[in-house]
N, CA, C and O of each residue as an XYZ file, in Angstrom:
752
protein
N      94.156    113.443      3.723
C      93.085    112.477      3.665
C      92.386    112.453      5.024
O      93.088    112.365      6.032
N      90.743    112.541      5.151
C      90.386    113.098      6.046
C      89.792    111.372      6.777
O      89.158    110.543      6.125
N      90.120    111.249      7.894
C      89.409    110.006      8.486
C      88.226    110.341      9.236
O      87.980    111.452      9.707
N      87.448    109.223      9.323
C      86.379    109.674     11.037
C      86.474    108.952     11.745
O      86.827    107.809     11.457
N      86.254    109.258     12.697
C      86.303    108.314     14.427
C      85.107    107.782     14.341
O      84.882    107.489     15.515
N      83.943    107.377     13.566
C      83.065    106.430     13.788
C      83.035    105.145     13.784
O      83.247    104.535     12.737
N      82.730    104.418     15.109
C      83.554    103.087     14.997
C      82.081    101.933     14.602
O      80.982    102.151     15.113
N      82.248    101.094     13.924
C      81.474    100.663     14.213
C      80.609     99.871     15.203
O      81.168     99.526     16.244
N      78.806     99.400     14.953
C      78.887     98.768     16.139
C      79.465     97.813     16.959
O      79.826     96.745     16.464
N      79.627     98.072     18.307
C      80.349     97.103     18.437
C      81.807     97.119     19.175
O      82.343     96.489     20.087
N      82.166     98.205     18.263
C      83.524     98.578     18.550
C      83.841    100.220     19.184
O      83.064    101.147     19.412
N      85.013    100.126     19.309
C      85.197    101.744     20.024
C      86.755    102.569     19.393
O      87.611    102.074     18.660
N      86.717    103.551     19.817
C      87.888    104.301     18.522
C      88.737    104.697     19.953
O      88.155    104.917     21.016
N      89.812    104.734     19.830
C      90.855    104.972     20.933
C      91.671    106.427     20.080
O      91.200    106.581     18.953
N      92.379    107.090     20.315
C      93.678    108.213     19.795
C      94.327    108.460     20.795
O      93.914    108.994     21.824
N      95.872    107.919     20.449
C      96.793    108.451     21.343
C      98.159    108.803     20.785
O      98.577    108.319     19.733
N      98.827    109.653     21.518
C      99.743    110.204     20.740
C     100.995    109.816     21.778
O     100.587    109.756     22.938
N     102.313    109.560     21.645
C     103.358    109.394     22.661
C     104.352    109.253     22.048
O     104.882    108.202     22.411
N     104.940    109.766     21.263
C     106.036    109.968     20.548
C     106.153    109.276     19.126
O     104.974    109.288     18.774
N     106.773    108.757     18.231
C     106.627    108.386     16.819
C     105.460    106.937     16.639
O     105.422    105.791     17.086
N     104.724    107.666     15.850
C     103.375    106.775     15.450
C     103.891    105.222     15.415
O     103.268    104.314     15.964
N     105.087    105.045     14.712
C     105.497    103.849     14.114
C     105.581    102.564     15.584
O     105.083    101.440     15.639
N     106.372    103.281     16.571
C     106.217    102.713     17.880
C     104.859    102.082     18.332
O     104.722    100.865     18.452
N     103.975    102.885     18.549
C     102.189    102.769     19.010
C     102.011    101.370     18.122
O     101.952    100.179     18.425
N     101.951    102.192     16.746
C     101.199    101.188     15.827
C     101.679     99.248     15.887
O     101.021     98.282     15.500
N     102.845     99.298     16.434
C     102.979     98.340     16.356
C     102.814     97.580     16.899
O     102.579     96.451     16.468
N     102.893     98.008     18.403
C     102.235     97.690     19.759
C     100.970     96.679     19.863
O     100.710     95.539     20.249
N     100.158     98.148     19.103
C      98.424     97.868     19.777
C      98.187     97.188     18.304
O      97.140     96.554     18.176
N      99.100     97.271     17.148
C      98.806     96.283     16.348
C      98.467     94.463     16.470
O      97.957     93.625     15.726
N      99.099     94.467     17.897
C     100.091     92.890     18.464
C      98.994     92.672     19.360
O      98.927     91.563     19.890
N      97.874     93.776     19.701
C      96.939     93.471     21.394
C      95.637     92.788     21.086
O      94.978     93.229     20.145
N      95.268     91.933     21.657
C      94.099     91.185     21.270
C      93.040     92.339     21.612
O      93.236     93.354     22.280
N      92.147     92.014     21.130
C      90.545     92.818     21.034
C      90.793     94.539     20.317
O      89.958     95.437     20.206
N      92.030     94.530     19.984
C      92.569     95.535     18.732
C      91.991     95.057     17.450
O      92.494     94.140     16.802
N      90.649     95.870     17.014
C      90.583     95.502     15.643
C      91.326     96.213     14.399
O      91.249     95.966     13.196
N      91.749     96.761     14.797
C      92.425     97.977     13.428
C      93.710     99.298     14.517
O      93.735     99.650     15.697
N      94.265     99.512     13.722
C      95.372    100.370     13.955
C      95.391    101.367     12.944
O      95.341    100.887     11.812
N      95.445    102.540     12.996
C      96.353    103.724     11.942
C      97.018    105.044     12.164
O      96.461    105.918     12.828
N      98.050    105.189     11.693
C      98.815    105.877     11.653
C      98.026    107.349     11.358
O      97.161    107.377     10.482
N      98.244    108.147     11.859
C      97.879    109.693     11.363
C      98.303    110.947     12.187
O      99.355    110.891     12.824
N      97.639    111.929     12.204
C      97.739    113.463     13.057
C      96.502    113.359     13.216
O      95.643    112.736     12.593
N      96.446    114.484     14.726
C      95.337    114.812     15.020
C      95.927    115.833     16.253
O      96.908    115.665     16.977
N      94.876    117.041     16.206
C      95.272    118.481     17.390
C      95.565    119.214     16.953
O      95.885    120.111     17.733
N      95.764    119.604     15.250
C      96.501    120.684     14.709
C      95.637    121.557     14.198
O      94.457    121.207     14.216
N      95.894    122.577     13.756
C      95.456    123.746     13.027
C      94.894    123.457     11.451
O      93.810    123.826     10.997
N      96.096    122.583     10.657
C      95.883    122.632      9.172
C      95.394    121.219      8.782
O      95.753    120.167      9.310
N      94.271    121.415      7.487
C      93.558    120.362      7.577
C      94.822    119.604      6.272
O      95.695    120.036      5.520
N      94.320    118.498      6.570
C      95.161    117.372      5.594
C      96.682    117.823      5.423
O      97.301    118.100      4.396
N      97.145    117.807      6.951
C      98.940    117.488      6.615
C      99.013    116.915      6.140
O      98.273    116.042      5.686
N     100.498    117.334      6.001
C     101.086    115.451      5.604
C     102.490    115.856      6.259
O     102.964    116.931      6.625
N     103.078    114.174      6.245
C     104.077    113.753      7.131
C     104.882    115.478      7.117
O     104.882    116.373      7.962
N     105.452    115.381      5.862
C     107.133    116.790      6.511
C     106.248    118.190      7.145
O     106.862    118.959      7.884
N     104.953    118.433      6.848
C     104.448    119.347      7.843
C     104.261    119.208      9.012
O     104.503    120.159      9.756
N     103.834    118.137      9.472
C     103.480    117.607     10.922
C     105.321    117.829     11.753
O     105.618    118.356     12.824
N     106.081    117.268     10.849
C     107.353    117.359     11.048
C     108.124    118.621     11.390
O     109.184    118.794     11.992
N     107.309    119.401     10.849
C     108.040    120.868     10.935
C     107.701    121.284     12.320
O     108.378    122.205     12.777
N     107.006    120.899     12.883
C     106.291    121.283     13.952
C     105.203    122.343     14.271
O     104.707    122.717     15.333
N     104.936    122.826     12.498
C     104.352    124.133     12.616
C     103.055    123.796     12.101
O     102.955    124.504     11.099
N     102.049    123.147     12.209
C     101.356    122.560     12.490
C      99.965    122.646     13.248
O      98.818    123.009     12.985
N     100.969    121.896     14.798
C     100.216    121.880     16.161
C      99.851    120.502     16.062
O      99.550    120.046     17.165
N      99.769    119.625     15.063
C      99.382    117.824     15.246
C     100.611    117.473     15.890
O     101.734    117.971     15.973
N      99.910    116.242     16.407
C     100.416    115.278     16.884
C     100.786    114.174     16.109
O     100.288    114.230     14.985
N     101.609    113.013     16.348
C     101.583    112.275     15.465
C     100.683    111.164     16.614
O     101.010    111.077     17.798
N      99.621    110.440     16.053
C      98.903    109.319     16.737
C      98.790    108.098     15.797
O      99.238    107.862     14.675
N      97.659    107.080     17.092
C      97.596    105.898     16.071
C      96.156    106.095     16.791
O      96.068    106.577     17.920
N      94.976    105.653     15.989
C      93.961    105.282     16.233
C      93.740    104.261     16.112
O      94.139    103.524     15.210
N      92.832    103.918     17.289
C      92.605    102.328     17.602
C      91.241    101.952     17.771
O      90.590    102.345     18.739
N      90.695    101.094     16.740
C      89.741    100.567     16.378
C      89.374     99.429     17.702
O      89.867     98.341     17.409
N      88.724     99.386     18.928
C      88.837     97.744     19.292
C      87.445     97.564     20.046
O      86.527     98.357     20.254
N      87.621     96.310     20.355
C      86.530     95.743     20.968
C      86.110     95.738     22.428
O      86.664     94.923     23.165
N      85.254     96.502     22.893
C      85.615     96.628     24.613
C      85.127     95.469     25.028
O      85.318     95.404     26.242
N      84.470     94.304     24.541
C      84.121     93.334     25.083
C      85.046     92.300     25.959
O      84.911     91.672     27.009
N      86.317     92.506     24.704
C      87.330     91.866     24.947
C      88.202     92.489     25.372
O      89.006     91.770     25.965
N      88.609     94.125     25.361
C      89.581     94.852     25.849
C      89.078     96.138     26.717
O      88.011     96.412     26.167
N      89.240     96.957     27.640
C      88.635     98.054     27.818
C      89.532     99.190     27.059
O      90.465     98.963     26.289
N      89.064    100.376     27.431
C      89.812    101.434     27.686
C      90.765    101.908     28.116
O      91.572    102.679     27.597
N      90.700    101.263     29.549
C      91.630    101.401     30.653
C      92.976    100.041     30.716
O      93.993     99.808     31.369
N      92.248     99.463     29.680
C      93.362     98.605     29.557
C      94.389     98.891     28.070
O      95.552     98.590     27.804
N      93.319     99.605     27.320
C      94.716     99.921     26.218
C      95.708    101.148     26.818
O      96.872    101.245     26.431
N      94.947    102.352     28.102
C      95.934    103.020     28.454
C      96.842    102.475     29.386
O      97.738    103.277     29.649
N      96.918    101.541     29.902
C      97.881    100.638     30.429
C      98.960    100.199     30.018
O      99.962    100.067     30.722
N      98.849     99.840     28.457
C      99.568     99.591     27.892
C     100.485    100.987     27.015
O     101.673    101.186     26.763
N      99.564    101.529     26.828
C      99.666    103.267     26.674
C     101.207    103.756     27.276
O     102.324    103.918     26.786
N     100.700    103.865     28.380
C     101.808    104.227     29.855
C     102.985    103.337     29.783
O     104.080    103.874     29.951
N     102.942    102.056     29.561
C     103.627    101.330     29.517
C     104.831    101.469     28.637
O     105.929    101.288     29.165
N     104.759    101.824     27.118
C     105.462    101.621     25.880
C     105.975    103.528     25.469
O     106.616    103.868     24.474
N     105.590    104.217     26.278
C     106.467    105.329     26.351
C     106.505    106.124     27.191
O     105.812    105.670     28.101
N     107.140    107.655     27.646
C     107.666    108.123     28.704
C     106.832    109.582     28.875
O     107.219    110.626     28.349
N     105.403    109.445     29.851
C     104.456    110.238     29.600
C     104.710    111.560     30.344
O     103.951    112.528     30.392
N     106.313    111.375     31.100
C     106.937    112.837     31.836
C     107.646    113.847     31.310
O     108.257    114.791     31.809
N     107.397    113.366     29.874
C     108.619    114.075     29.148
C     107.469    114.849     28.302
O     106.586    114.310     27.635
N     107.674    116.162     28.474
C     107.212    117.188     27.114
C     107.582    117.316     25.834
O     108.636    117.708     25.331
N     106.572    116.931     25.372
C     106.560    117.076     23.668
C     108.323    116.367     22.926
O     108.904    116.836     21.948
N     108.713    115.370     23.640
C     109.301    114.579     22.997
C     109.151    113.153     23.888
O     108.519    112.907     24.915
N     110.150    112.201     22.901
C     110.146    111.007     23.473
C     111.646    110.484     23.035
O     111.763    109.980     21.918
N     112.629    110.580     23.773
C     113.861    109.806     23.350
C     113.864    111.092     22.284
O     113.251    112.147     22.447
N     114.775    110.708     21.068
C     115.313    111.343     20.199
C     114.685    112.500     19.393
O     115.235    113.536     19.020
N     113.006    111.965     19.148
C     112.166    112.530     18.660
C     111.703    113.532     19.403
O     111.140    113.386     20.488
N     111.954    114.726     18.771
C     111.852    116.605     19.742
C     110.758    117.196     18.802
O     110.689    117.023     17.585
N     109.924    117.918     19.580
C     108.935    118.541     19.250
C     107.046    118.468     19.614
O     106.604    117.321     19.678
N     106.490    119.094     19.734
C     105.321    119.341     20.063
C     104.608    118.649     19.257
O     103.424    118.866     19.511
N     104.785    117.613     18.048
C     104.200    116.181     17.146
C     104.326    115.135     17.906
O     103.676    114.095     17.799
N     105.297    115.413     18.822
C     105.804    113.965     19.509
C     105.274    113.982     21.300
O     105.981    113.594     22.231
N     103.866    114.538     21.419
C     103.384    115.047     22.525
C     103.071    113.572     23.135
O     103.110    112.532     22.478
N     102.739    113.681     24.580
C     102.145    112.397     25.301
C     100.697    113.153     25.394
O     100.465    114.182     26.030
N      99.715    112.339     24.551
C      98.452    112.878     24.655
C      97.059    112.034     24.435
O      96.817    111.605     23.307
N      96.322    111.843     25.310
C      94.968    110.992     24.978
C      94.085    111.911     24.271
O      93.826    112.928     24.914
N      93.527    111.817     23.059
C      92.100    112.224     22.652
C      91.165    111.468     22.754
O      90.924    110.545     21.976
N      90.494    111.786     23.778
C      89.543    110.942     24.348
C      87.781    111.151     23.187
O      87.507    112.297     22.830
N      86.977    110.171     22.829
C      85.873    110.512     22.305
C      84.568    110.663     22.788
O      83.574    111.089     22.200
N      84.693    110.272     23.896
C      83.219    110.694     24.901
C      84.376    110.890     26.085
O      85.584    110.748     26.277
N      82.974    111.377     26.833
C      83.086    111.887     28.465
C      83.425    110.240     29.616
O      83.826    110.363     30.773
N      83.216    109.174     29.116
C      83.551    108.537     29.706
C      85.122    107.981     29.809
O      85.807    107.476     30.699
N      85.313    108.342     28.441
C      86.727    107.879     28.049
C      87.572    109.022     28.951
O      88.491    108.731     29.715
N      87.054    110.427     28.696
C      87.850    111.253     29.643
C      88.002    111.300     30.818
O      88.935    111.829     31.423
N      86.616    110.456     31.467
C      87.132    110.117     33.240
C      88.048    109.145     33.329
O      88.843    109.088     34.267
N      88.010    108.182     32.231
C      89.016    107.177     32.590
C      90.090    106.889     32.374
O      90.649    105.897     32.842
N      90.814    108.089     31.268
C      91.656    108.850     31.471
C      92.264    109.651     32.603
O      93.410    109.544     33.039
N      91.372    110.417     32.978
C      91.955    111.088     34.181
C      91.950    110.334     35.454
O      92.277    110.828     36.533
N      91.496    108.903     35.245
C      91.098    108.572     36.410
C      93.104    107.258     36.648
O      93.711    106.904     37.659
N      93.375    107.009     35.100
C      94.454    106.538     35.276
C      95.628    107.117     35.337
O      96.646    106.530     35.702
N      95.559    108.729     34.861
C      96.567    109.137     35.208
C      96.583    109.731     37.021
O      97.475    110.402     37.542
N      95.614    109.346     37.519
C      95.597    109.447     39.081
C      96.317    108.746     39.741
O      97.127    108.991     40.634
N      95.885    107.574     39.114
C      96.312    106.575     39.095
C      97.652    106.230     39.802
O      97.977    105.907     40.945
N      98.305    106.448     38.585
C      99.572    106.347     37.937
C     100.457    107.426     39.005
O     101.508    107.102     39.558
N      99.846    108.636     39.137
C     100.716    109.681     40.230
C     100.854    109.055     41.201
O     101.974    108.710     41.578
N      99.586    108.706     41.944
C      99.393    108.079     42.935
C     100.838    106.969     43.477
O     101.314    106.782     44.596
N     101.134    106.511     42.379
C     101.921    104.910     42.377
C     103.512    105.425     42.382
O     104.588    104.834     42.469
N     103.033    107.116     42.216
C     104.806    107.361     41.814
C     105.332    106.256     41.390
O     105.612    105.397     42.227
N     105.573    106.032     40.070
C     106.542    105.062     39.587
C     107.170    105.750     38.977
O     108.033    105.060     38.435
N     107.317    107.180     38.604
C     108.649    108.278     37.486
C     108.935    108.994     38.602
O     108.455    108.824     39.723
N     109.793    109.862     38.235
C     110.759    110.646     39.211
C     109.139    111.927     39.355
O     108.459    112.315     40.305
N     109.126    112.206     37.762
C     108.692    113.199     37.329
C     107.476    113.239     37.407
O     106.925    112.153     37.590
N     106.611    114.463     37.304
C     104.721    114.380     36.805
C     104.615    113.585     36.016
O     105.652    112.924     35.965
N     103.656    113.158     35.106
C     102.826    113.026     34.273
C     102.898    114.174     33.473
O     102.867    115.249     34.071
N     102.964    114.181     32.572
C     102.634    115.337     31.575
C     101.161    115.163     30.147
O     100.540    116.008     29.502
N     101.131    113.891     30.177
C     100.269    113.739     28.846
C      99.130    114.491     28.916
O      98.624    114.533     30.038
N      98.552    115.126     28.004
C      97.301    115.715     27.833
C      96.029    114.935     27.147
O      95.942    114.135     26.216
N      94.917    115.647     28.195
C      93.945    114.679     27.640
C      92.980    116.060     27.331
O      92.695    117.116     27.895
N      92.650    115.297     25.979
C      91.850    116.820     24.893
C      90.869    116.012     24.199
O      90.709    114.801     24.042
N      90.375    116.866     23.899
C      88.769    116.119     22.965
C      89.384    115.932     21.345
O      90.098    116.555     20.559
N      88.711    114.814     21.400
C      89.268    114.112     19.849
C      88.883    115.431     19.151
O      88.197    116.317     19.662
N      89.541    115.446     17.626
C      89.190    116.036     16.801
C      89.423    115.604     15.175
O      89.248    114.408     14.944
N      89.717    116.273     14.284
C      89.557    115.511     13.001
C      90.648    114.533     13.091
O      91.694    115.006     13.535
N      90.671    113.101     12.735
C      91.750    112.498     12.434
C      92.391    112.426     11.226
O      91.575    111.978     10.421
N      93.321    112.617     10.754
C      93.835    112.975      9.434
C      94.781    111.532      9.102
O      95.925    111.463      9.550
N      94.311    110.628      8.446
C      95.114    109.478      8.517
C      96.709    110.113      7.755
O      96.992    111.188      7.228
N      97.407    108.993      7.991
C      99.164    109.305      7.628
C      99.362    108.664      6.172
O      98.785    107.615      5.884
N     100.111    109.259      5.357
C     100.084    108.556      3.886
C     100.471    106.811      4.101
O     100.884    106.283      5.134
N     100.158    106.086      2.641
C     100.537    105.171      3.301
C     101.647    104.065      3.380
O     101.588    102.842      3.248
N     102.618    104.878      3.627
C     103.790    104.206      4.041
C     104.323    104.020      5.030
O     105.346    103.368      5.234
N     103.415    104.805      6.027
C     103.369    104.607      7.247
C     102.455    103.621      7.815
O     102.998    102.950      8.693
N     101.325    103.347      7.603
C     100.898    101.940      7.828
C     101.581    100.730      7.959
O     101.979    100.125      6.963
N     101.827    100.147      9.580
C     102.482     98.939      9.177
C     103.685     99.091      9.040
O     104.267     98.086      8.631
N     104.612    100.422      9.322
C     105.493    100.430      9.074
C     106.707     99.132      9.393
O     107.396     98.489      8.600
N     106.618     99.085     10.822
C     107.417     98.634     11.678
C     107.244     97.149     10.855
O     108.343     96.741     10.477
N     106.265     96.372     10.542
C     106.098     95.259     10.144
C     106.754     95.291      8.804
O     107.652     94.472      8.612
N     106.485     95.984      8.009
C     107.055     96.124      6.322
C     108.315     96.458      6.568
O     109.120     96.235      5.664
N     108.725     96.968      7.623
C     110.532     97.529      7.527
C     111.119     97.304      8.887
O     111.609     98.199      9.577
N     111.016     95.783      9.288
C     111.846     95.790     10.665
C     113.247     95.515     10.509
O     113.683     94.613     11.224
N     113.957     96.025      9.822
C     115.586     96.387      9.408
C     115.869     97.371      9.266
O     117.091     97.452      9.143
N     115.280     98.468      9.191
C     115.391     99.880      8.704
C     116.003    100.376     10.371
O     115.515     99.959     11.422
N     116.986    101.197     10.281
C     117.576    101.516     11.092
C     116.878    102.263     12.939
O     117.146    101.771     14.035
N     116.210    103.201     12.744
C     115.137    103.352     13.433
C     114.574    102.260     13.840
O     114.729    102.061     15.044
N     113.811    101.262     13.123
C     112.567    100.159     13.631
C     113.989     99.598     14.670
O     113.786     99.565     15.884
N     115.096     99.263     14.248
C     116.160     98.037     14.997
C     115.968     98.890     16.454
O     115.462     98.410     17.469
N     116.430    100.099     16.329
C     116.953    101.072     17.526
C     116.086    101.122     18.471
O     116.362    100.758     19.613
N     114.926    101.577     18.125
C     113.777    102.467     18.770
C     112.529    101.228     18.996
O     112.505    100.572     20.037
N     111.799    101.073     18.197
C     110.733    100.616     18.055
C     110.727     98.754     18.157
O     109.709     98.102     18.384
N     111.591     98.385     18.015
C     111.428     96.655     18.363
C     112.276     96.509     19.924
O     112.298     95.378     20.409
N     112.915     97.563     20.641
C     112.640     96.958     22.080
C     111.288     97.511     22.843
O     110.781     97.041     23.862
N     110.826     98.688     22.033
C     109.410     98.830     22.419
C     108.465     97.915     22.524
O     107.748     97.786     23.517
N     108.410     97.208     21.474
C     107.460     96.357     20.964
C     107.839     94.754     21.798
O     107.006     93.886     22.057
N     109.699     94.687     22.174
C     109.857     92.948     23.079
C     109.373     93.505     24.547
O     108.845     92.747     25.360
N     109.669     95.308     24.892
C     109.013     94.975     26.010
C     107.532     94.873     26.647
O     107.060     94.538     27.733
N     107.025     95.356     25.356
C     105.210     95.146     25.367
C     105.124     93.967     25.359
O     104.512     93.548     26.342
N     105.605     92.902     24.405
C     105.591     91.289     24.805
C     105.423     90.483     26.239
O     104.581     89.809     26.832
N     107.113     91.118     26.460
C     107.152     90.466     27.592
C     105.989     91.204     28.562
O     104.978     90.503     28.559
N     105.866     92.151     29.213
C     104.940     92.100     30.040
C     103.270     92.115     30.016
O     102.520     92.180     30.990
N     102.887     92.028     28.462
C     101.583     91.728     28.332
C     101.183     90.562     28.023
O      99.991     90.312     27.842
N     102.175     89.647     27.917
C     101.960     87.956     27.151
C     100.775     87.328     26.361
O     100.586     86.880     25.231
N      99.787     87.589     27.972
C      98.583     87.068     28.030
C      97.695     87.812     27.427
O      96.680     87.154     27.199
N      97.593     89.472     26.878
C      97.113     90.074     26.393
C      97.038     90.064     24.427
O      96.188     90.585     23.704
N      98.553     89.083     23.959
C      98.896     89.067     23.037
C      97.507     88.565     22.085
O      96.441     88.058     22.431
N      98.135     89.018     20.522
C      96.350     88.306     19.886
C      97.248     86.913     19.430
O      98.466     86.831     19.268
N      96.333     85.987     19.302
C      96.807     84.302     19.080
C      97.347     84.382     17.473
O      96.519     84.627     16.595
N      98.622     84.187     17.164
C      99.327     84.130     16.083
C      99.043     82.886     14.979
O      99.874     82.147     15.507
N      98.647     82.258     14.124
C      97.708     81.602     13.246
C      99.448     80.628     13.108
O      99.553     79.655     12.362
């Protein structure tokens, strides 16, 4: 299923990739001036994967979440903040358990501005040495987004008992809490 990065007015389209979609999505699901979240691939060779291909690694996608939001209220440079924050951008083509070149640290940036400010935070970020290690994430020009079937939508929310979400993905998500608080969207 083929998506597009056209956001509407107003709004702006983010893609990032850093190890299992389900993690991201849940994140920037939780961030104020986030209008939308989804699960998909994007960077690969074959059009309309689906999940056990992306999986195979033979491919070349990534697994990402695209992010719908509002720069009025959020920038760029502030969702890669949070980006950096919620996984481990020194590690090649895995993250924790999840191995393979799907599970890349990678910005697809959609204009030229997004790509300076990209490169301008992973300067940043060297600069600050805060990892032992480089930086590794790659920053590449968006390309087709291929949304993820949908049972991946929302996962983490529809299945926070499922063995994975307990392990992996909900101390991701308490430690995005705790240190973004003030960033959180207001809960009804």
């Amino acid at each position: 299923m083929r998506q597009t990065d056209n956001a509407p007015a107003g709004s702006e389209i983010a893609t990032l990739g850093g190890g299992c979609f389900w993690c991201l999505e849940a994140v920037f699901d939780e961030l104020n001036g986030v209008e939308s979240v989804e699960s998909g691939y994007m960077g690969g060779r074959k059009a309309d994967p689906s999940y056990e291909e992306v999986c195979s690694g033979g491919t070349g996608h990534a697994e990402v979440v695209q992010i719908r939001f509002n720069p009025e209220v959020i920038t760029f440079r502030e969702i890669l903040e949070v980006f950096f924050v919620i996984h481990d951008p020194t590690q090649l083509n895995f993250q924790g358990n999840d191995v393979g070149t799907q599970y890349r640290s990678v910005i697809f940036y959609h204009s030229p501005g997004q790509k300076a400010v990209a490169e301008q935070v992973i300067s940043d970020l060297d600069a600050a040495r805060l990892w032992n290690d480089p930086i590794v994430t790659e920053i590449t020009p968006a390309s087709t987004f291929y949304i993820a079937e949908d049972y991946h939508q929302g996962y983490f929310e529809l299945n926070p008992h499922q063995p994975y979400c307990q392990a992996v993905v909900a101390p991701k998500v308490a430690k995005f809490r705790k240190q973004f608080l003030k960033k959180l969207k207001k809960r009804d």
